[in-house]
C-alpha positions in Angstrom: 82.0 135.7 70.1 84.8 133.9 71.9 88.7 133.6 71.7 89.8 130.2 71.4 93.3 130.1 73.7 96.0 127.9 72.3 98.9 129.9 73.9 98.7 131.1 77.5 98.2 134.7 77.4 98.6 136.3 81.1 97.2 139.6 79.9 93.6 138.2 79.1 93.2 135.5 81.4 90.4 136.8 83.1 88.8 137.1 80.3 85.0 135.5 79.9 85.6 135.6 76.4 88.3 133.2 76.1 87.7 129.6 75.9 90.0 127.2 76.8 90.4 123.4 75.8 89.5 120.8 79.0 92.6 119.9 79.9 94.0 123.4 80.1 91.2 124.7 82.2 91.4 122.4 85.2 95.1 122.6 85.8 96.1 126.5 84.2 93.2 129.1 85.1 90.6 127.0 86.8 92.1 128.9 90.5 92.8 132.3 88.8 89.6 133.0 87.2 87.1 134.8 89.7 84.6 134.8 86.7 85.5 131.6 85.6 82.5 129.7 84.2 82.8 125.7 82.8 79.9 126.1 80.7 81.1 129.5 79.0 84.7 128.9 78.9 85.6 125.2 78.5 85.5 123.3 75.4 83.1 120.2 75.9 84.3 116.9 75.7 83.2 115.3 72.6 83.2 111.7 74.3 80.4 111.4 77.0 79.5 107.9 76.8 81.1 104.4 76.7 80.2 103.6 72.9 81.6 106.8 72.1 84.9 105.9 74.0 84.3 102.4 71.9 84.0 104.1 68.7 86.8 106.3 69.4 89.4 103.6 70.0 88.2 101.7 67.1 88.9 104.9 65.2 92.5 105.0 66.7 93.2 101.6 66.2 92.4 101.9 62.6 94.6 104.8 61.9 97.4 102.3 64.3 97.4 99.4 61.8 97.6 101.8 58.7 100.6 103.3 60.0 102.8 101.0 62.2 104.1 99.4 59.1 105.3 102.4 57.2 106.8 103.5 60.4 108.5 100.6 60.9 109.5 100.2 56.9 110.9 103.9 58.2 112.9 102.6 61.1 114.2 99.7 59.2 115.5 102.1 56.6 117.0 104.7 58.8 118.9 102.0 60.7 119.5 99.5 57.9 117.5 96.6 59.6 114.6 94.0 59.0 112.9 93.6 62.2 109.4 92.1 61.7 105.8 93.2 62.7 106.4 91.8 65.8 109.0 93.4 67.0 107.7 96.7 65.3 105.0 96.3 68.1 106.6 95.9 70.6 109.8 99.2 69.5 107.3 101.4 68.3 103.8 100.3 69.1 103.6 101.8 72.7 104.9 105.2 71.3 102.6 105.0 68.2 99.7 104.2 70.5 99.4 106.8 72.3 100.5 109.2 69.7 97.4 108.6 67.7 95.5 109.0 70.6 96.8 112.5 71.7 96.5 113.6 68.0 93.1 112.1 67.7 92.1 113.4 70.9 93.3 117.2 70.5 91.5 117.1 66.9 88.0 116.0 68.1 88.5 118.8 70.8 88.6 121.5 67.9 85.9 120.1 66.0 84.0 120.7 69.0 85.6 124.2 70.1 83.9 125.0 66.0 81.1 122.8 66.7 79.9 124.5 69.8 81.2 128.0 69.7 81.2 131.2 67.4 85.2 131.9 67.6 86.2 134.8 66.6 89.6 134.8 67.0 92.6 131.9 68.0 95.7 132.7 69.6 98.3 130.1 68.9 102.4 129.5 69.2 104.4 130.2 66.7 105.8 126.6 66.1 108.7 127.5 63.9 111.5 126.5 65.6 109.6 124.2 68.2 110.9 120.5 68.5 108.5 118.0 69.2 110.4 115.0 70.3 111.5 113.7 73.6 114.0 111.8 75.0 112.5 108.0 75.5 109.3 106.7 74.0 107.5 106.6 77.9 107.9 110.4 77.5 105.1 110.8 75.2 103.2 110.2 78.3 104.4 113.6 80.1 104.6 115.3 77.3 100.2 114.6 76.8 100.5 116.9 79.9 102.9 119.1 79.2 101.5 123.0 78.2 103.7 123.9 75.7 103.8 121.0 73.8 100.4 120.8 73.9 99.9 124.4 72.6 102.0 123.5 69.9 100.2 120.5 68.8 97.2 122.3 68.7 99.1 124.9 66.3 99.8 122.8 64.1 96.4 121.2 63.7 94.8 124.5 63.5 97.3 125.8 60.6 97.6 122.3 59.1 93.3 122.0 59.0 93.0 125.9 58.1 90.2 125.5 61.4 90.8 129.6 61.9 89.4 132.3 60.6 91.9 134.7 62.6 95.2 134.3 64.6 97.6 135.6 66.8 101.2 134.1 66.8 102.6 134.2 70.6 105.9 135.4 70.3 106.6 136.7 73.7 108.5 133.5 74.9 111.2 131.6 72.4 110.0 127.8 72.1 112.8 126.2 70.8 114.3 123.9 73.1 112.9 120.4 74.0 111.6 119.0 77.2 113.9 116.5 78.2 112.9 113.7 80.6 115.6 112.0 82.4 116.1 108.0 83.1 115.7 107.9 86.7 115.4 104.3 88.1 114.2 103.7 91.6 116.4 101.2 93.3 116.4 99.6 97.0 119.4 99.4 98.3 118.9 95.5 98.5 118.2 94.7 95.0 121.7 97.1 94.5 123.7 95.3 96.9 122.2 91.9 95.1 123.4 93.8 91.6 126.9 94.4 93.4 126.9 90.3 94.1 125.4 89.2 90.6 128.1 91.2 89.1 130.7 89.0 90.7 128.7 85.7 89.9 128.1 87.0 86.1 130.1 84.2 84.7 127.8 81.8 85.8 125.1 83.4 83.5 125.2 80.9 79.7 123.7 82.3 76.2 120.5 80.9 76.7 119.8 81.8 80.5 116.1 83.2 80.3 115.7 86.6 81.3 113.3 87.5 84.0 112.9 91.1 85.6 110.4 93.6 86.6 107.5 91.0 86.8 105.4 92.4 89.0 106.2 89.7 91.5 107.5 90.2 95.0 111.4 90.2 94.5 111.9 86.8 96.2 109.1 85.4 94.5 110.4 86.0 90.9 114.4 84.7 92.2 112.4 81.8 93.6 111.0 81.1 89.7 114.2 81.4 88.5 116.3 78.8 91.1 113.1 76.6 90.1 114.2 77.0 86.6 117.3 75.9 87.2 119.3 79.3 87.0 121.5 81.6 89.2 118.8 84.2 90.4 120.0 87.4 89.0 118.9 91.2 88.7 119.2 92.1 85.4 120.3 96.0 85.0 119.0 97.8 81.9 119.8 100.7 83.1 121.0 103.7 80.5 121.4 107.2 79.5 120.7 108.9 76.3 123.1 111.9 75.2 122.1 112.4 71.6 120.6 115.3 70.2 117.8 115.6 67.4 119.6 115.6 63.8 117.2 117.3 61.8 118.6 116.6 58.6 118.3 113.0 59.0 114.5 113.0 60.4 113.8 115.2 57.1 114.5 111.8 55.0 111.7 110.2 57.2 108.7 110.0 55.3 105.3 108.3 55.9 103.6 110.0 52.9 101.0 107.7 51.3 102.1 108.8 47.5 98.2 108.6 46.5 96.4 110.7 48.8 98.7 112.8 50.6 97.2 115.8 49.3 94.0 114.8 50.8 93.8 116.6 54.5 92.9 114.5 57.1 93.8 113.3 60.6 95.7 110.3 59.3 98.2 112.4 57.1 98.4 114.9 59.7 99.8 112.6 62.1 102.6 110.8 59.1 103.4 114.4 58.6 104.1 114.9 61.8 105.8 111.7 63.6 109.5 112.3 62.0 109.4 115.4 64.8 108.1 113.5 67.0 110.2 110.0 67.3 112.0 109.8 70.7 115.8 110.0 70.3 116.0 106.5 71.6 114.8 105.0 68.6 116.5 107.1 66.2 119.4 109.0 67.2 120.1 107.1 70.4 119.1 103.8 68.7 122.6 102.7 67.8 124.5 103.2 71.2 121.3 101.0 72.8 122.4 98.3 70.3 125.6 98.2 71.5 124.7 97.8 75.2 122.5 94.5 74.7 126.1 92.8 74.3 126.1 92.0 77.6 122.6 89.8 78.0 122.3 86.5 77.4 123.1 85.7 73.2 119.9 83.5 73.3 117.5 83.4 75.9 115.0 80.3 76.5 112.5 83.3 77.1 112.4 87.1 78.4 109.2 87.6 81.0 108.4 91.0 82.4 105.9 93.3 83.1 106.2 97.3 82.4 109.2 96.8 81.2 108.1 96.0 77.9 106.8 100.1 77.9 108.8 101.4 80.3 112.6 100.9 78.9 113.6 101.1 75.5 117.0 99.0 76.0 114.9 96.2 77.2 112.4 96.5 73.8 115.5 96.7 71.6 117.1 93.9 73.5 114.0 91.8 73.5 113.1 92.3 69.5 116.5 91.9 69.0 115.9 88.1 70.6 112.4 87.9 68.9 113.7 87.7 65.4 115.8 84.8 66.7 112.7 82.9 68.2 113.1 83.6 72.0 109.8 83.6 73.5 108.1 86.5 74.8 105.9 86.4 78.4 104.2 89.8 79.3 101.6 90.4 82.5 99.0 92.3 84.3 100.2 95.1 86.6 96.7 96.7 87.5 93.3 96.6 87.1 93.4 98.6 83.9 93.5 94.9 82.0 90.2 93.6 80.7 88.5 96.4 83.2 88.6 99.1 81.1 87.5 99.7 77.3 91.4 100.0 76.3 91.9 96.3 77.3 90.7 95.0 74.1 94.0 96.9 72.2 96.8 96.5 75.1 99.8 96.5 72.5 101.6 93.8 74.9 98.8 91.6 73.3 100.5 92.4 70.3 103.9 91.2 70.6 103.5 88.9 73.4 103.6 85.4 72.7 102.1 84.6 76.7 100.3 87.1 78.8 99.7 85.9 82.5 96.7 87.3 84.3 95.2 87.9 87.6 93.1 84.8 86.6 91.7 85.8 83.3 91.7 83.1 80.9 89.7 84.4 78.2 92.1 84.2 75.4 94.3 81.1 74.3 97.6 82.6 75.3 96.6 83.8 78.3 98.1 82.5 81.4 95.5 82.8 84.3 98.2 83.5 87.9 96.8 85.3 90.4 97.1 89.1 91.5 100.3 89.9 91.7 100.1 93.3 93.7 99.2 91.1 96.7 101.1 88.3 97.3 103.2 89.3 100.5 100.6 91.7 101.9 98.8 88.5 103.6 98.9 90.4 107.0 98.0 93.6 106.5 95.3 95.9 108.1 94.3 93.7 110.1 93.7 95.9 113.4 92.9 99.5 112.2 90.2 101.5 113.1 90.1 104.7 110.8 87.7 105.0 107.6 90.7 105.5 104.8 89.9 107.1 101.9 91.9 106.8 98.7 92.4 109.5 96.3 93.3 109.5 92.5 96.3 110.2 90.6 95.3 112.6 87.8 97.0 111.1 84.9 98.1 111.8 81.8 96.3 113.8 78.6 96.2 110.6 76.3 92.8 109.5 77.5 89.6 109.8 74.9 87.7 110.6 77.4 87.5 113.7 80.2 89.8 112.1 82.8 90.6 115.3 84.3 87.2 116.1 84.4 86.7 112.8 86.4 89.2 113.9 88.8 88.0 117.4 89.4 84.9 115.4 90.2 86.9 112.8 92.4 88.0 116.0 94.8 84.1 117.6 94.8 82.9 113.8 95.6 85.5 113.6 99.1 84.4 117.1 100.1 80.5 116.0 99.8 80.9 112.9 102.0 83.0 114.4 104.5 81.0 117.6 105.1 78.0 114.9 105.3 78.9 112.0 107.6 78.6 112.6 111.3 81.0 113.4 114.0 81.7 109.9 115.3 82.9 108.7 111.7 84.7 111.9 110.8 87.3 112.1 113.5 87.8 108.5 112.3 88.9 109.7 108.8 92.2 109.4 106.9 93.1 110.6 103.3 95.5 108.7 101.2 97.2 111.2 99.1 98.0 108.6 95.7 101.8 108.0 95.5 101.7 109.0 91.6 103.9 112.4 91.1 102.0 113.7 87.5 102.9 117.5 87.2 103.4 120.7 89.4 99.8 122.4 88.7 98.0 119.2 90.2 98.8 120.8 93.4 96.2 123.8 92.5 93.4 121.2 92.9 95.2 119.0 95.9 94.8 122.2 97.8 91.3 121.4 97.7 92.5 119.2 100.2 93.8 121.2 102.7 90.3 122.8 103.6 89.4 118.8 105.1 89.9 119.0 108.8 91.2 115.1 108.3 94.7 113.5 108.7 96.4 112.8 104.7 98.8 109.9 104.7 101.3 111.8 101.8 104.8 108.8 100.7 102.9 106.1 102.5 102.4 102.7 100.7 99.4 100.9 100.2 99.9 98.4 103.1 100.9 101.2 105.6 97.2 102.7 104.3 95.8 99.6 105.1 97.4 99.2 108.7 95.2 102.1 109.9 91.8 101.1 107.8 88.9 99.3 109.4 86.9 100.5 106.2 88.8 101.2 102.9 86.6 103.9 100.8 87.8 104.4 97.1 85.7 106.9 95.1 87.2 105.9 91.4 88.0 102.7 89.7 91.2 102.0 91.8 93.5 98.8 91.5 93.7 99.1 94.9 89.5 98.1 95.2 91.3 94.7 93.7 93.9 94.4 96.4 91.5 95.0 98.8 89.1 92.0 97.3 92.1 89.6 97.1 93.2 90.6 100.3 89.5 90.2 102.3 89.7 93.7 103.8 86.5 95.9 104.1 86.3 98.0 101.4 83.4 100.1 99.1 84.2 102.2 96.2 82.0 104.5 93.8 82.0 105.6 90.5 80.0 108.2 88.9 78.3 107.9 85.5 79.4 104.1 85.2 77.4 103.3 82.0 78.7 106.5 80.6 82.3 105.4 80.4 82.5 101.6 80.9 81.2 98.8 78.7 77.6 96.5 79.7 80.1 93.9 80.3 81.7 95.7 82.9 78.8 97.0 84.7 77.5 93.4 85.0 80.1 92.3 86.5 80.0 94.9 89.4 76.5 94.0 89.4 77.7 91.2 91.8 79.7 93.8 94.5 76.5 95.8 93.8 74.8 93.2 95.5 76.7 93.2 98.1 76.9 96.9 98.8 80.8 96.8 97.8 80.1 98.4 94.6 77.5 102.2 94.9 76.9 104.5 91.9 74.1 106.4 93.6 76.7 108.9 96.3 73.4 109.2 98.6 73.6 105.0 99.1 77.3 105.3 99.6 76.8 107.3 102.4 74.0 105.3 104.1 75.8 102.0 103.9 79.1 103.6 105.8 77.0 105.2 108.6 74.5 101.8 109.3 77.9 99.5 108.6 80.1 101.8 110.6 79.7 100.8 114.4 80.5 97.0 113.2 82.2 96.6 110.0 82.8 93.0 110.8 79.4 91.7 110.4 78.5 93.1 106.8 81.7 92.2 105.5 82.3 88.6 107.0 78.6 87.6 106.2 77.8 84.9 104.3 76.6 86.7 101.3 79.4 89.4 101.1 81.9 86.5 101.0 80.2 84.7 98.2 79.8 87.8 96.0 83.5 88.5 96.9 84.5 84.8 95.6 82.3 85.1 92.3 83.6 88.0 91.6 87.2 87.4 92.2 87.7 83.9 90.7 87.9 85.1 86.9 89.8 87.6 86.7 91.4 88.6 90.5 92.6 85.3 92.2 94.2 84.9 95.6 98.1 83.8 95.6 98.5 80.6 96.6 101.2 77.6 96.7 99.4 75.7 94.0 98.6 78.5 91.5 102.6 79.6 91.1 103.5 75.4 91.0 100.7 76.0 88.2 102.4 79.0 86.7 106.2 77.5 87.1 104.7 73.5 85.3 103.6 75.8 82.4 106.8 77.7 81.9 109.1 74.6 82.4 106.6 73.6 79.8 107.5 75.8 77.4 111.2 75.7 78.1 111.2 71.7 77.2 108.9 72.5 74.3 111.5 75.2 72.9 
């Protein structure tokens, strides 16, 4: 008999009978519970292998194109407009994304709490007065990782699906406030001085000036496109603040009901039952002031390129589908090795709206524009001198995975302990952790403690190119955009990953086959560690040799090529292309 834990219950938590869902073990009991045991007391995963993750996405991207245009019919209603599919996409389709993928996601782990375990009892919130939205639509991102909203999801899944048998309501803490997420932009002090002096120069900026921010691109690279366009190089601020509250009258005339088989309970009506509470306030009771702000943009760009913008601001997606509906072209791009790398490539919603991508040199679809990695392009003169063995650690991410990423980065930690307890003394007074950069929540820290137990220097708020000043070897023991850098960049590295097959596609693994080859790529940890000792005393010779290089070059030229002169004279002919074409 177990009790399924829904609500965080300090009383019990000690408890071998209660069971816990994966992503609340690792972070919230994991380092309280003496008699902790995975196997007893975590739910398993119900993804272990990469055509499950492929089946799973499929599944997800289903239930996406069955309800992005009901939600958008809703949207258009609620603020009397008539954008299109395509800008539906691009307002809503980030949000939507992931949303069905959190849903999804928590549902399969219930079926597999029931499938797996005799539960006897559930203890859940009581999601009365509990308000699911959030401020902007990148929130839905924390929020995958935030406990309470998480235990209230759950709720409402296991009351809406009748899953329990029994269940206790946890009233001891009122849960009826939202977790607000404020815009915080980080800004250098140059790029605001160069605000200060655009600001002054603003008149020189015409209607159809194209707009072109947050590329990816070193800073003087993308005002270096722009002069070669022909325009005043300019930093465009979309910058803003959201002070609305939920109106909870108004989302109660939001409906996504499909009249014929509402009754019928499923995941798919679960989740229209449930976006009206869910809709960040940007896009519906913030939506109107963002309106007013794109006033002050250019009337009628030539075309609007950027990067993580497109997900990341929710001026900038109003502003942009604002200019789709009048024709304005739409240029999105690469900003990590996530793209075509990973099984979620295939449904990227920039593909969606986007009528250009450009790529690290991918050029498997029509629109694509095949550049170069971006990351890179003034870090020509890095790590050039270091002598240390660096070794890169993960961020942990966010909950809106189909698959056990926080399993993967409990391993990640277990994997950096293994190899540094087993290399000898000459390489590991040479070692150097890189702590990653990405700040995901407060209990991460539990597991980074891990860390502190490793007699070995941690570089903590140091960038990638100060890593690389100290490396002479660069060790990454996940699938790391920075393994890219490093390949672009010719600098000695290795990485590992565990259980390739399980979670990548064939495709993928053959193409590592190459780095394989040249003992860049390991998925047996007993090989990794061979190759760093024999490689150690000269690094040089394995990595400049002949057949390294050439396995380097094969694998780079599709999809992770080298900046140079010719290839943004390449990327600047097609977009003055497109502006004489418009």
């Amino acid at each position: 008999m177990k009790k399924l834990i829904i609500s965080k219950n300090n009383k019990s938590k000690n408890s071998k009978e209660n069971l816990y869902l994966n992503y609340q073990s690792y972070f919230d009991f994991y380092e309280d519970h003496e008699d902790f045991d995975k196997n007893e007391n975590i739910v398993p995963h119900y993804s272990n292998h990469s055509k499950d993750v492929n089946f799973h996405l499929l599944e997800c991207e289903k239930l996406y194109n069955k309800i992005l245009p009901d939600l958008l019919r809703e949207f258009n209603n609620f603020h009397k407009k008539n954008y299109s599919i395509k800008s539906g996409h691009l307002i809503l389709g980030f949000w939507l994304d992931r949303f069905i993928r959190i849903s999804y996601d928590r549902y399969n782990l219930l079926k597999s709490a029931f499938k797996n375990f005799q539960i006897d009892e559930i203890e859940i919130f009581n999601t009365k007065n509990y308000n699911f939205s959030s401020t902007i639509t990148q929130d839905i991102t924390k929020l995958s990782s935030q406990k309470n909203w998480n235990y209230a999801l759950n709720s409402e899944l296991l009351n809406y699906f009748e899953l329990h048998k029994t269940k206790y309501a946890d009233n001891e803490e009122k849960i009826d406030t939202i977790n607000y997420f404020p815009i915080i932009t980080k800004n250098f002090l140059v790029i605001e001085l160069y605000k200060k002096i655009c600001g002054i120069f603003k008149f020189f900026i015409n209607e159809n000036t194209s707009v072109i921010t947050k590329t990816y691109f070193p800073f003087f690279l993308e005002k270096i496109l722009e002069i070669k366009l022909n325009q005043l190089p300019f930093v465009w601020d979309f910058s803003f603040s959201i002070k609305n509250k939920v109106d909870i009258e108004k989302r109660s005339k939001i409906s996504l009901k499909k009249n014929d088989a509402i009754n019928e309970k499923n995941l798919e009506n679960f989740i229209r039952l449930l976006i009206p509470k869910c809709l960040p306030i940007s896009i519906l009771e913030g939506f109107s002031d963002l309106v007013k702000l794109i006033e002050k943009y250019p009337k009628n760009p030539k075309m609007i390129i950027s990067s993580v913008e497109f997900d990341t601001n929710d001026l900038f997606k109003i502003y942009c589908s604002e200019k789709i509906e009048l024709g304005t072209k739409i240029i999105s791009g690469q900003h990590g090795n996530g793209s075509f790398l990973v099984p979620e490539s295939k449904y990227l919603p920039d593909l969606k709206f986007s009528d250009y991508y450009y790529t690290w040199g991918n050029k498997k679809v029509k629109n694509f524009i095949p550049f170069c990695n971006t990351n890179v392009v003034n870090k020509k003169n890095v790590g050039n001198k270091g002598k240390k063995l660096v070794i890169f650690t993960t961020s942990y991410g966010w909950n809106y995975t189909l698959y056990d990423r926080q399993e993967i980065s409990f391993q990640n930690i277990n994997l950096i302990q293994e190899l540094v307890s087993s290399l000898p003394q000459n390489i590991k007074s040479s070692l150097i952790l890189k702590k990653h950069n990405a700040k995901t929540l407060k209990c991460h820290n539990s597991l980074e403690m891990r860390y502190d137990n490793l007699n070995i220097t941690k570089l903590i708020n140091k960038t990638f190119s100060e890593a690389l000043n100290h490396s002479k070897l660069n060790l990454f023991l996940y699938n790391s955009t920075g393994v890219m850098d490093c390949l672009a960049l010719n600098k000695p590295v290795i990485f590992y990953i565990k259980n390739l097959s399980n979670l990548y596609s064939k495709d993928f693994y053959d193409k590592l086959t190459i780095l394989k080859d040249a003992n860049i790529f390991f998925d047996d940890i007993s090989e990794l560690k061979k190759h760093i000792i024999n490689i150690w005393d000269n690094v040089d010779d394995w990595w400049e040799n002949k057949l390294t290089q050439e396995k380097i070059k094969n694998y780079n030229k599709n999809f992770n090529e080298k900046y140079t002169k010719s290839k943004f004279s390449d990327f600047y002919r097609f977009l003055k292309n497109l502006d004489h074409n418009n």
